[in-house]
C-alpha positions as protocol buffer text, in pm:
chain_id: "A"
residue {
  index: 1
  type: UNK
  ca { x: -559 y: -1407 z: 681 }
}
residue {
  index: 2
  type: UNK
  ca { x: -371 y: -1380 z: 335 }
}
residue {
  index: 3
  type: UNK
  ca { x: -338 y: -1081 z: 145 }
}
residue {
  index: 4
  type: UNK
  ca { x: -224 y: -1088 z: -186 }
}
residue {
  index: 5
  type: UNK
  ca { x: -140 y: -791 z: -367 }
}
residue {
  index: 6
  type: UNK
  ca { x: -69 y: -724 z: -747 }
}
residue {
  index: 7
  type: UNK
  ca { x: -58 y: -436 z: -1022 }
}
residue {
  index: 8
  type: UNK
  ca { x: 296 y: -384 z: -1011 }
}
residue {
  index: 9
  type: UNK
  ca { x: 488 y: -345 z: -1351 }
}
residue {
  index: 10
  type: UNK
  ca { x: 758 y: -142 z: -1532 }
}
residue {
  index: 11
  type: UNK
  ca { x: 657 y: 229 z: -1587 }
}
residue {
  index: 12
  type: UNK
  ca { x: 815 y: 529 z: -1687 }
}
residue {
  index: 13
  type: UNK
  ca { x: 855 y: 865 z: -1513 }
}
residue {
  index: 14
  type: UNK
  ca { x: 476 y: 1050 z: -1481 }
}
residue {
  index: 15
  type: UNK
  ca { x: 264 y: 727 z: -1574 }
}
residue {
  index: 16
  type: UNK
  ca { x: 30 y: 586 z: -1296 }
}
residue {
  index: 17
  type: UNK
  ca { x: -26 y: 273 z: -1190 }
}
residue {
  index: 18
  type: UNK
  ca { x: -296 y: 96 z: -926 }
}
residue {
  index: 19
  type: UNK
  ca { x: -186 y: -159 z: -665 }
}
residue {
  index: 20
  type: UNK
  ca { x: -447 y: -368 z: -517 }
}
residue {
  index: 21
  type: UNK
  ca { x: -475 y: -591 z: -216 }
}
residue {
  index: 22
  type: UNK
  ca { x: -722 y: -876 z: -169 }
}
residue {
  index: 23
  type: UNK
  ca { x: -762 y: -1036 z: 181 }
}
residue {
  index: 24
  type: UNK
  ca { x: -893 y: -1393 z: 221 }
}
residue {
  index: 25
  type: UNK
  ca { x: -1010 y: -1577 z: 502 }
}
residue {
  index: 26
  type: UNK
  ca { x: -1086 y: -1326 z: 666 }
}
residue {
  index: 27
  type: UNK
  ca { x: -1301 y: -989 z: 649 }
}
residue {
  index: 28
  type: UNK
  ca { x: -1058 y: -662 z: 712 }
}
residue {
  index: 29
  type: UNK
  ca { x: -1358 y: -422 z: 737 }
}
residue {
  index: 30
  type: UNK
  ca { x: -1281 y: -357 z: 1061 }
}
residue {
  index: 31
  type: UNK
  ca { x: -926 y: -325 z: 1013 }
}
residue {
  index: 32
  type: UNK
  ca { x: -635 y: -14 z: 949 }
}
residue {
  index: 33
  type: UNK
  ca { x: -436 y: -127 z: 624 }
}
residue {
  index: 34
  type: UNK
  ca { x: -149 y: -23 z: 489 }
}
residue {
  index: 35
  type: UNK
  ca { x: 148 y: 19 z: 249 }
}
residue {
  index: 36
  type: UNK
  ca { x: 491 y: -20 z: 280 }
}
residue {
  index: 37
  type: UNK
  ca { x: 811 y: -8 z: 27 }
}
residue {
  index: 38
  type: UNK
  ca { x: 1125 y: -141 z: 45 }
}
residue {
  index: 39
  type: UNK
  ca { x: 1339 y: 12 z: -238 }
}
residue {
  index: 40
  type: UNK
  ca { x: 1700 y: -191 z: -307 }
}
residue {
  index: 41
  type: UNK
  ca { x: 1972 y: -151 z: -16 }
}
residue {
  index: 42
  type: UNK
  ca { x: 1691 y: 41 z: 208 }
}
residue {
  index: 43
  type: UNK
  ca { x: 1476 y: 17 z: 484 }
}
residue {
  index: 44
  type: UNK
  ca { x: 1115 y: -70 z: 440 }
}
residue {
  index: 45
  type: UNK
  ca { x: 947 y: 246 z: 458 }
}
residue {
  index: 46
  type: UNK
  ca { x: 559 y: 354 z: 541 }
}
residue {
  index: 47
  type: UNK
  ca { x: 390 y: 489 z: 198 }
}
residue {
  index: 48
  type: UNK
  ca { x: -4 y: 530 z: 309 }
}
residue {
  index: 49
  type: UNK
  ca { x: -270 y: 390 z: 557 }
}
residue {
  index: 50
  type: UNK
  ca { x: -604 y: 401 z: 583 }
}
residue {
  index: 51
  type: UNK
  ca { x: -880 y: 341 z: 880 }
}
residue {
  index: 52
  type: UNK
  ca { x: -1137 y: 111 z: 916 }
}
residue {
  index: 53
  type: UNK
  ca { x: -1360 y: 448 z: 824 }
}
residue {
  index: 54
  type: UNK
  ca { x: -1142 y: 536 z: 563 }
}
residue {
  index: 55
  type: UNK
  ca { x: -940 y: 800 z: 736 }
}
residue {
  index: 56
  type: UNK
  ca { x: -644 y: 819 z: 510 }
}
residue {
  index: 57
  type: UNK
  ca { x: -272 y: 906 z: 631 }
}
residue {
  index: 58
  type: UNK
  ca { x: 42 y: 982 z: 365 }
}
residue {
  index: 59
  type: UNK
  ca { x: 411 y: 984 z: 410 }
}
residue {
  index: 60
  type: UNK
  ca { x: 557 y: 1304 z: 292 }
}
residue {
  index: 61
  type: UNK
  ca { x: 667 y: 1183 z: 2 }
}
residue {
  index: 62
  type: UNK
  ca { x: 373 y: 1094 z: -160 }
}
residue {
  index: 63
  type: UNK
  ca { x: 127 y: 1353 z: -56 }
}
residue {
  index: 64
  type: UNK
  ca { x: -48 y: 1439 z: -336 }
}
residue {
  index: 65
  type: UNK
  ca { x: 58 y: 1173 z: -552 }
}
residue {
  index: 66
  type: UNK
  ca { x: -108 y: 856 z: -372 }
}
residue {
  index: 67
  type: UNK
  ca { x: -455 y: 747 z: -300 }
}
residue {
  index: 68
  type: UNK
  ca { x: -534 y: 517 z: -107 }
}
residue {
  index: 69
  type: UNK
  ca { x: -856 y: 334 z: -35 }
}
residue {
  index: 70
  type: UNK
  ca { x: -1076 y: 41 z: 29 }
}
residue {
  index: 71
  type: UNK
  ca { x: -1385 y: -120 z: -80 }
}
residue {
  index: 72
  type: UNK
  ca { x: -1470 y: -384 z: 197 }
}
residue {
  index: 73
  type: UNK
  ca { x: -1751 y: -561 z: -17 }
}
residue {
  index: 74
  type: UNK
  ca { x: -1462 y: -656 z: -186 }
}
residue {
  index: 75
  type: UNK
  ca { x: -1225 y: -674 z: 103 }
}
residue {
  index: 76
  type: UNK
  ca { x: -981 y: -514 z: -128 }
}
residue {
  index: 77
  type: UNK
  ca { x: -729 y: -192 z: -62 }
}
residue {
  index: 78
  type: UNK
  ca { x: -615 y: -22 z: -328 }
}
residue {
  index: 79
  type: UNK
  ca { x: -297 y: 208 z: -364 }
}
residue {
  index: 80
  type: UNK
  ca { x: -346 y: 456 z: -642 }
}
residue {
  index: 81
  type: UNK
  ca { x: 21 y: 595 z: -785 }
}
residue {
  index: 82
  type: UNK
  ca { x: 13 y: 892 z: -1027 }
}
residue {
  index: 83
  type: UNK
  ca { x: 302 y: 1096 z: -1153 }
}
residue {
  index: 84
  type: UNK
  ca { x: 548 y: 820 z: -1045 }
}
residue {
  index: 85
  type: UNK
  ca { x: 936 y: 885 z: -1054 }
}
residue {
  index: 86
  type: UNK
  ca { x: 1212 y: 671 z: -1045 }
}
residue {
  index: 87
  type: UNK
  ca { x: 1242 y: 715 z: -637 }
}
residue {
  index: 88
  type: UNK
  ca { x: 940 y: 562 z: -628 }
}
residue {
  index: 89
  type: UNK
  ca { x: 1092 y: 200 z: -752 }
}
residue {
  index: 90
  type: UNK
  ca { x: 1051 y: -21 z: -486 }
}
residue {
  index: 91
  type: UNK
  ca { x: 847 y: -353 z: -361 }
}
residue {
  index: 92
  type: UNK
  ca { x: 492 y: -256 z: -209 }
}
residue {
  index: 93
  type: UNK
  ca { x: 390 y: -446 z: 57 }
}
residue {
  index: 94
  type: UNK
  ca { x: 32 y: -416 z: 202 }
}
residue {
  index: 95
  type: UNK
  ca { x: -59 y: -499 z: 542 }
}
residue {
  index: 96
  type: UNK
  ca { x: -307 y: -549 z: 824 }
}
residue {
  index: 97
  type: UNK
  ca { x: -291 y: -394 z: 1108 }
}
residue {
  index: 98
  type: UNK
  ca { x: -398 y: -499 z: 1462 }
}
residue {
  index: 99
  type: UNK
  ca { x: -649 y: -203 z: 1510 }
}
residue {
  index: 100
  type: UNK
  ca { x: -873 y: 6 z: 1316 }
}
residue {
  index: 101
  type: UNK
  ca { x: -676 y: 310 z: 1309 }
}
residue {
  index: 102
  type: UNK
  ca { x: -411 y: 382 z: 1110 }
}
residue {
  index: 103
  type: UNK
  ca { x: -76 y: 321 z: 1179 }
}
residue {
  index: 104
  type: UNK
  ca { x: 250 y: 469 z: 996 }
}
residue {
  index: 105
  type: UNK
  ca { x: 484 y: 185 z: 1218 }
}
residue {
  index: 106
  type: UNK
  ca { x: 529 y: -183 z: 1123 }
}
residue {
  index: 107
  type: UNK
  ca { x: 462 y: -324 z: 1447 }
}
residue {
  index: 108
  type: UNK
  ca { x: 159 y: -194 z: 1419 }
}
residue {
  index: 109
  type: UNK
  ca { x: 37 y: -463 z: 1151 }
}
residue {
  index: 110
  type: UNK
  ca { x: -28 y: -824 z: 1210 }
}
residue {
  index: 111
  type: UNK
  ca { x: -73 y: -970 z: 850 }
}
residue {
  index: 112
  type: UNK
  ca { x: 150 y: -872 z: 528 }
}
residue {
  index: 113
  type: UNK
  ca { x: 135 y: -921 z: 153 }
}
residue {
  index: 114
  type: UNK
  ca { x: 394 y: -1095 z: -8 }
}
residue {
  index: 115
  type: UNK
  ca { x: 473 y: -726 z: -198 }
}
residue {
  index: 116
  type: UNK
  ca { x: 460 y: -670 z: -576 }
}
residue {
  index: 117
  type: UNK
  ca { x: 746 y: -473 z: -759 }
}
residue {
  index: 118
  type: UNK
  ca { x: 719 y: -147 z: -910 }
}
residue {
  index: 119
  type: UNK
  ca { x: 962 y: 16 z: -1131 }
}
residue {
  index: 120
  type: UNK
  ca { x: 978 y: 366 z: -1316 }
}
residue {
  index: 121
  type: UNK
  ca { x: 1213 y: 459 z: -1519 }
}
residue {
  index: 122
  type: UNK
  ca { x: 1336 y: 790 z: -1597 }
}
């Protein structure tokens, strides 16, 4: 499986931006998914996740503010950013995980992006 994600870009403070992630090879219908962030000098850290029946899970941080979701015709997941803010600058990974569920821990996953950047400016 490959996943390739994309829609990252320069932003400033409050603008929105999409992320998608397109799996080859293999269908992911069946599949939790995932995204991750790794901001400069940190940890990567869980952002959102999202069941094979589109159960969706947040990290504190961006309740409210995220959406994520999937459209398995297109074996795609999407990571929907609004009101972004400079904390938010970081590289988004997406990921596969093992199960259907979803999962807020990296061992949890089996396949990764290869993460797209994101930056907002204040």
């Amino acid at each position: 499986v490959q996943l390739q994600a994309s829609g990252g870009g320069l932003v400033q403070a409050g603008a929105s931006l999409r992320l998608s992630c397109a799996a080859s090879r293999r269908t992911l219908s069946n599949n939790g998914m995932g995204w991750f962030r790794q901001a400069p000098g940190k940890e990567r850290e869980f952002v959102a996740a999202i069941s094979w029946s589109s159960i969706t899970y947040y990290a504190d941080s961006v309740k409210g503010r995220f959406t994520i979701s999937r459209d398995n015709a297109k074996n795609t997941v999407y990571l929907q950013m609004s009101s972004l803010k400079p904390e938010d600058t970081a590289v988004y990974y997406c990921a596969a995980a093992r199960g259907s569920w979803f999962y807020t821990t990296e061992p949890e996953y089996k396949y990764w992006g290869q993460g797209t950047q994101v930056t907002v400016s204040s």
